[in-house]
C-alpha positions in Angstrom: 40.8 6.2 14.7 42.0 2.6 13.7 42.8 2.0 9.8 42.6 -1.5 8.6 44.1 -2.9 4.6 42.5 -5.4 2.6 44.9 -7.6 0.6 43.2 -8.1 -3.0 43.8 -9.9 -6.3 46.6 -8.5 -8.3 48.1 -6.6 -5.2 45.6 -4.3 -4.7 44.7 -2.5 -1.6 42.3 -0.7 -0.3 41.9 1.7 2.5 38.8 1.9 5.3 38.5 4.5 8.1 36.3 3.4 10.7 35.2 5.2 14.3 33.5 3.7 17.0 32.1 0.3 15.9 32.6 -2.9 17.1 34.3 -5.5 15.6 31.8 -7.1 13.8 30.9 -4.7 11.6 34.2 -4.1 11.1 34.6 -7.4 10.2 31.4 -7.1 7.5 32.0 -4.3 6.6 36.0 -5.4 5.1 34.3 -8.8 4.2 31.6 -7.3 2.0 34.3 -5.2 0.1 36.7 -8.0 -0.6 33.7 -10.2 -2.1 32.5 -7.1 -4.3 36.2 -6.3 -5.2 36.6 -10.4 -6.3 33.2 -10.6 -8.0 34.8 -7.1 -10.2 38.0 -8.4 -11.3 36.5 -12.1 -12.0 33.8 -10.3 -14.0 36.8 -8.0 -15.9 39.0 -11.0 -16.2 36.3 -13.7 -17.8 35.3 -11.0 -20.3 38.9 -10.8 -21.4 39.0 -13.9 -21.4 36.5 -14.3 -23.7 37.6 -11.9 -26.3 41.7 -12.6 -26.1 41.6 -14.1 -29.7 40.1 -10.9 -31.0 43.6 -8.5 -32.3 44.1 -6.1 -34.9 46.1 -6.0 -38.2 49.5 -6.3 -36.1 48.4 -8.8 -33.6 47.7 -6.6 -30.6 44.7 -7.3 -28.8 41.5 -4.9 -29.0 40.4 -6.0 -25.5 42.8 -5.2 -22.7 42.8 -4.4 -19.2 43.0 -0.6 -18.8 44.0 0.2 -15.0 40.8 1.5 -12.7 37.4 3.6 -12.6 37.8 6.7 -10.5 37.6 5.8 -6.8 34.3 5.8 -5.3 31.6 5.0 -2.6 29.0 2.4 -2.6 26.4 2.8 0.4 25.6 -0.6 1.6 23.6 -2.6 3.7 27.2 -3.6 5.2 27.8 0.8 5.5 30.1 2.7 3.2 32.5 0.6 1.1 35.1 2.3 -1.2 35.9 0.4 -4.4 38.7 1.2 -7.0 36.7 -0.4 -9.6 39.1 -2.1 -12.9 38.2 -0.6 -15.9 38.4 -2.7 -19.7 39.8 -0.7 -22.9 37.8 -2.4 -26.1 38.7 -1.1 -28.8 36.4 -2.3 -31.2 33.7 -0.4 -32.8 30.5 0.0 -30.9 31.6 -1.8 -28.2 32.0 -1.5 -24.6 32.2 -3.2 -21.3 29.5 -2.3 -18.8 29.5 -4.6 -15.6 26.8 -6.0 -14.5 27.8 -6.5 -10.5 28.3 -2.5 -10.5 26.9 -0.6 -13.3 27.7 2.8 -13.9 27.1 5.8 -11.7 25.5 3.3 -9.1 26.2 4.8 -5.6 23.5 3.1 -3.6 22.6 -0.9 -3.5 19.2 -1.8 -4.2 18.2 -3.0 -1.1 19.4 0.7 0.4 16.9 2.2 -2.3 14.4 0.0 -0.6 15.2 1.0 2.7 14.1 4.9 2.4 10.5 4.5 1.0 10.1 1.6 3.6 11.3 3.9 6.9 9.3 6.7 5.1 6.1 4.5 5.2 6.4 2.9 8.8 6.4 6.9 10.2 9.7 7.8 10.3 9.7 11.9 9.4 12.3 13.6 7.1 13.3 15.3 10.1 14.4 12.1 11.8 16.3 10.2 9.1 19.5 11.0 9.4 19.6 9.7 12.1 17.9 6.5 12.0 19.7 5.6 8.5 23.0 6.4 11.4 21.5 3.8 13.7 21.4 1.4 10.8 24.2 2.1 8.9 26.4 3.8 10.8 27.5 7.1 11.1 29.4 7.7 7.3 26.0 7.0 5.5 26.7 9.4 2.9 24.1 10.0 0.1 21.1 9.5 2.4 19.0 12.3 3.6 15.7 14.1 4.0 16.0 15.8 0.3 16.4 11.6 -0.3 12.9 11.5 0.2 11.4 14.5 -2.1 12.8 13.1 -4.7 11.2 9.6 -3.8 8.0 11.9 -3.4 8.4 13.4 -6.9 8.3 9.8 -8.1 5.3 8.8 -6.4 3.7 11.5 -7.6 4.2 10.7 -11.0 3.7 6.9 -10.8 0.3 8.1 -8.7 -0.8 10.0 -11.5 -0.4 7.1 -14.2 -2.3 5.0 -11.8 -4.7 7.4 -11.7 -5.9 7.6 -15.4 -5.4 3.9 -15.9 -8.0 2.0 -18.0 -10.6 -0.1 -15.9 -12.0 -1.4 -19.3 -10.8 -5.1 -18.1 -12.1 -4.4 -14.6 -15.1 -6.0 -13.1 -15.8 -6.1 -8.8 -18.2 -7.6 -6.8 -17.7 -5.6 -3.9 -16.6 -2.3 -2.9 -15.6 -0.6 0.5 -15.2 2.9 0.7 -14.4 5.7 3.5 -12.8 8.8 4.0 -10.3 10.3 6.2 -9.0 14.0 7.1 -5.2 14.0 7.0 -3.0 15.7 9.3 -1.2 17.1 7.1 -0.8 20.9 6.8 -1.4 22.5 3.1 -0.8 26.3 3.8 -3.9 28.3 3.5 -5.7 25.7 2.0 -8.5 23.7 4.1 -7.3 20.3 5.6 -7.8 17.4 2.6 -10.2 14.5 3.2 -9.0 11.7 0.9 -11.4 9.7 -0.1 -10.9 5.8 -1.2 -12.5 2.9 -2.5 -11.1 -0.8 -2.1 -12.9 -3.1 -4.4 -13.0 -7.2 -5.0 -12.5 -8.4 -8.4 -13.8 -11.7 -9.7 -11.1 -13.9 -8.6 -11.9 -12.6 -5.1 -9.0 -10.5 -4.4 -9.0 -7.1 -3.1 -7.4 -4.6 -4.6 -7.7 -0.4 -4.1 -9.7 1.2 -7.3 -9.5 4.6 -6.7 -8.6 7.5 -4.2 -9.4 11.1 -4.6 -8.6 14.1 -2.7 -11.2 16.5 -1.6 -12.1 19.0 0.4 -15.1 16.9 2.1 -16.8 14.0 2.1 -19.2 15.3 -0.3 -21.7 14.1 -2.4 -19.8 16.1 -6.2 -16.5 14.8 -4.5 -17.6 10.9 -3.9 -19.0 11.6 -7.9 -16.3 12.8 -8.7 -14.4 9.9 -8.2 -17.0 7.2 -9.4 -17.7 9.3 -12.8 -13.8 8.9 -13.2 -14.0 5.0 -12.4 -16.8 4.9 -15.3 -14.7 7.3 -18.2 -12.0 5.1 -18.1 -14.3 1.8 -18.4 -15.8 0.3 -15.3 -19.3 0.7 -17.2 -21.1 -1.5 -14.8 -20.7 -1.0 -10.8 -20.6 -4.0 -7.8 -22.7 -6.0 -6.8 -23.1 -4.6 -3.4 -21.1 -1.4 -1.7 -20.7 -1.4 2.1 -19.5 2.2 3.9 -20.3 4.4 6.6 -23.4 6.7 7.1 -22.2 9.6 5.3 -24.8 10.3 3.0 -22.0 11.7 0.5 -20.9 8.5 -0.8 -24.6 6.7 -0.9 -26.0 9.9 -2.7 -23.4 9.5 -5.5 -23.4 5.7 -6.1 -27.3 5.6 -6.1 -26.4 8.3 -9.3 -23.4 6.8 -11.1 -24.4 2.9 -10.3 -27.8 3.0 -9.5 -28.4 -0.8 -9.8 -25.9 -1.4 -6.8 -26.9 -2.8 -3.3 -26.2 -0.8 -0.3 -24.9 -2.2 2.8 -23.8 0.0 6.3 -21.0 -0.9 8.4 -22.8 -2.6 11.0 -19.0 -1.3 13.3 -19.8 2.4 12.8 -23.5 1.7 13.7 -22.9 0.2 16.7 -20.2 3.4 17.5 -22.8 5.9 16.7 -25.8 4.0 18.6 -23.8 3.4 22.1 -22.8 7.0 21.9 -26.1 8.1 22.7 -26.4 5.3 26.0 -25.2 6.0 29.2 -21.6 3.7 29.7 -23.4 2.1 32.7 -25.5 0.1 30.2 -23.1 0.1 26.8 -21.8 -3.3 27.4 -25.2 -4.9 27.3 -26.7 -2.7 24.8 -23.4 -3.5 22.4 -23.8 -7.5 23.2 -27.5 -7.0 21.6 -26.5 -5.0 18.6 -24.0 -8.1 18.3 -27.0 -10.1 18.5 -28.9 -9.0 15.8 -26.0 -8.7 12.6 -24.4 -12.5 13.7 -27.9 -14.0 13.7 -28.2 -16.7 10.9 -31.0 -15.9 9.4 -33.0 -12.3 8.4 -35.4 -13.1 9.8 -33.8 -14.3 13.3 -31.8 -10.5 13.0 -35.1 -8.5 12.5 -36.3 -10.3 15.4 -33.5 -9.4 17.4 -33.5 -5.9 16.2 -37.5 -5.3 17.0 -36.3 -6.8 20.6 -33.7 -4.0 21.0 -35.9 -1.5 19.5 -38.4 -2.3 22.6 -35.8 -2.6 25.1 -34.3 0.6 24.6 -36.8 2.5 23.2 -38.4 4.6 26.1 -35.1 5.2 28.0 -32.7 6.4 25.2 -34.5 7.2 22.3 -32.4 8.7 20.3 -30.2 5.5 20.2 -33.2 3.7 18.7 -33.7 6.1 16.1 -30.2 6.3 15.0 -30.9 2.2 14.7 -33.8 2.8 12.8 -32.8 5.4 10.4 -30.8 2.7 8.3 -32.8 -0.5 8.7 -33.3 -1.2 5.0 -29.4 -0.8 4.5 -28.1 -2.6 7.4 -29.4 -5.9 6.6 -28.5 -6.4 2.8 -25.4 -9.0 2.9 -28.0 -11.6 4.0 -28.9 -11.4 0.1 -25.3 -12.8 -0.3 -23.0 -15.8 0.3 -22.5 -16.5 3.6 -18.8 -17.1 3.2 -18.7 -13.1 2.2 -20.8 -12.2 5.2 -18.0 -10.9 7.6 -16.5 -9.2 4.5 -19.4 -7.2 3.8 -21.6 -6.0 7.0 -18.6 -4.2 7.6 -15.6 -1.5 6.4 -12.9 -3.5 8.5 -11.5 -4.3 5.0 -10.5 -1.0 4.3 -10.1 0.6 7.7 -6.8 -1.3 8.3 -5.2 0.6 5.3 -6.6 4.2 6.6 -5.0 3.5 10.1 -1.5 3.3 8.6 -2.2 6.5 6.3 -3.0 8.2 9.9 -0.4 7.3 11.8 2.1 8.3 8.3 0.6 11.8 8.2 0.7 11.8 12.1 4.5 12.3 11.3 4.5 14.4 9.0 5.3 17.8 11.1 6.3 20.7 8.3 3.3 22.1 5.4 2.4 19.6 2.4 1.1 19.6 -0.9 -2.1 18.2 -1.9 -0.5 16.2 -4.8 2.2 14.4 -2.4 -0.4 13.6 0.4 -2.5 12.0 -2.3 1.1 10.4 -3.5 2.2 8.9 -0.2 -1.5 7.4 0.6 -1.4 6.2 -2.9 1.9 4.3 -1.9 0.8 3.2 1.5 -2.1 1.2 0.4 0.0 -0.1 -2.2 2.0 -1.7 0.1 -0.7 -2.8 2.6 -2.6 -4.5 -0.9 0.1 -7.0 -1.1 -0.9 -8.3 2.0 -4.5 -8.8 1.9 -6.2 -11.9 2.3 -8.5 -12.9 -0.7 -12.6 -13.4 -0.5 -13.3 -16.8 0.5 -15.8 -19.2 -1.3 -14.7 -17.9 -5.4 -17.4 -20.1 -6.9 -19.8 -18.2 -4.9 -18.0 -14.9 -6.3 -19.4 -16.2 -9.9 -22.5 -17.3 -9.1 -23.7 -13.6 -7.6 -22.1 -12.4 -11.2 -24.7 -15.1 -12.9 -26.9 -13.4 -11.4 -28.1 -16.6 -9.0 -30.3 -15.3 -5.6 -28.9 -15.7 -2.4 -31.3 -15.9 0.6 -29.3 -15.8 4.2 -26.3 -16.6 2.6 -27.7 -19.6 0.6 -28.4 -20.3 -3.0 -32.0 -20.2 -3.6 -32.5 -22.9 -5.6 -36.1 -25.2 -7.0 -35.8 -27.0 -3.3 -35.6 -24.2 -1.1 -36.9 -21.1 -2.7 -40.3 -22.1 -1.3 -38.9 -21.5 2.5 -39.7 -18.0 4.4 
């Protein structure tokens, strides 16, 4: 056990116990203390100094320096510093010092706040925090635990829920994504949750999650569910186009609540579903066609391409063709919009990204969950993936599809070429 003293302003001292860390943080750690203990008597002494000409009826001053705060610990990103904090007697009426550099009942820097929800989200379990907040911060992390995080939970739930009912009056999207998932997470006797979300891409051309709803499936009342909400708190008209999977759930519902709105199926799931009713020995080829017909140029160049695979395959593996053919007139509607949107749209990449982190999170997530906090920390996870997301390209484009101007393979139709095909 070594102890080391720190020599501060006004002959203060203060006293560290540290076990089994190298120099360097040693160093840090006795560094970052004698700054904070500086920054608090310079703050104390300039607000005396500010107020020395104040004094009563017999010339004593009402602002004076009255000894220190109650010993205590601050958990930092330099570990556990201990700080006798000086404390200011004003004596005038409805007045009193409150510092700034450490307000009142703060035991945790902000950055440390941070920390938790971010290890939380990258997968680390409650289980497991103790000791990676150790491997961090060392071993005397104090005020740091797994009953850390319900609390955090408690507030996501809450800040979920007033996300939830916000008003989508100002709202308008072009776009939407949407897919499901089945988390891992165990909720007692109840059945496993499917959450079910819906990205969406406003005018400006950024992306941005609308909704998420937990469910039981991905059916048809619970994808309503969730668009009826979308329209009672405003959204009164729908995208211009929606892209998803095959499950008929979500197409059922949208073709009810937004009727108007173009459908478009991920041309990635297609191809899944398809090559899992070939043979490997002949998947490679079969996919490089499929590839064939969504990347051709032109409609007309992909329904060639798709007639070709239809005839290729047809006899030998039938049942691939008809999976093919049971969605033609909804795999082939982003050639009614802007090119520069195309690899946006023919597929639910956008949205996908975000659902992988929410499955490797609940992956984690070992003991029995609520409903309400699964919902909460998907909520918070695609929250923090939004920040990253890249915008629509082309935003001129994204206003002329709101005008209401036809696009034919990608291209404005205008007087010149709407006599073409």
């Amino acid at each position: 056990m070594k102890e080391s003293t720190i020599s501060l302003p006004e002959n203060q001292t203060l006293e560290f116990q540290y076990q089994n860390q190298s120099s360097l943080d040693l160093l840090l750690r006795e560094g970052a203390q004698q700054m904070l203990m500086i920054a608090l008597e310079q703050e104390v002494q300039d607000y005396l100094d500010r107020h020395s000409h104040i004094v009563d009826k017999d010339g004593k001053r009402l602002v004076v320096r009255n000894g220190s705060h109650k010993q205590r610990q601050i958990l930092s990103g330099a570990g556990q510093l201990t700080v006798n904090q000086p404390r200011v007697n004003d004596r005038r009426p409805d007045e009193q010092f409150t510092s700034s550099v450490l307000p009142p009942y703060l035991r945790k820097c902000p950055s440390i706040e941070n920390l938790i929800p971010a290890l939380y989200l990258k997968g680390i379990s409650t289980s497991q925090f103790q000791t990676a907040l150790e491997a961090i911060l060392g071993t005397n992390c104090r005020g740091l635990s797994s009953s850390t995080v319900s609390d955090m939970m408690k507030t996501w739930q809450d800040e979920f829920d007033v996300w939830n009912e916000r008003d989508l009056s100002d709202k308008e999207y072009i776009y939407f994504w949407a897919d499901g998932v089945h988390l891992k997470v165990r909720l007692g006797d109840q059945p496993k949750a499917s959450l079910l979300v819906i990205m969406g891409a406003t005018k400006a051309g950024d992306k941005e999650i609308v909704g998420i709803y937990s469910g039981y499936s991905e059916s048809t009342e619970s994808w309503r569910e969730l668009l009826r909400s979308f329209k009672e708190r405003g959204l009164k008209k729908g995208p211009k186009l929606a892209a998803g999977d095959g499950a008929l759930g979500f197409w059922n519902a949208i073709s009810d609540v937004y009727p108007d709105v173009a459908q478009q199926r991920c041309w990635v799931h297609k191809t899944a579903n398809i090559l899992d009713k070939m043979p490997k020995c002949v998947q490679e080829r079969a996919k490089s066609a499929i590839h064939n017909i969504y990347l051709s140029d032109t409609k007309e160049h992909a329904l060639e391409a798709y007639k070709s695979f239809i005839e290729k395959y047809e006899d030998k593996y039938p049942k691939a063709t008809q999976c093919l053919e049971n969605s033609k007139d909804q795999l082939f509607a982003f050639y009614d919009f802007p090119a520069k949107h195309w690899r946006h749209i023919r597929t639910t990449n956008a949205i996908e990204s975000v659902f992988a982190t929410v499955k490797h999170r609940t992956r984690q997530t070992k003991g029995s969950g609520s409903r309400r906090a699964a919902e909460a920390m998907a909520w918070k996870l695609c929250m923090e993936a939004q920040k990253h997301w890249k915008r629509l390209n082309g935003a001129s484009c994204i206003i002329k599809v709101f005008q209401g101007i036809t696009f034919k393979d990608g291209e404005e139709l205008t007087e010149e070429n709407q006599h073409v095909g």
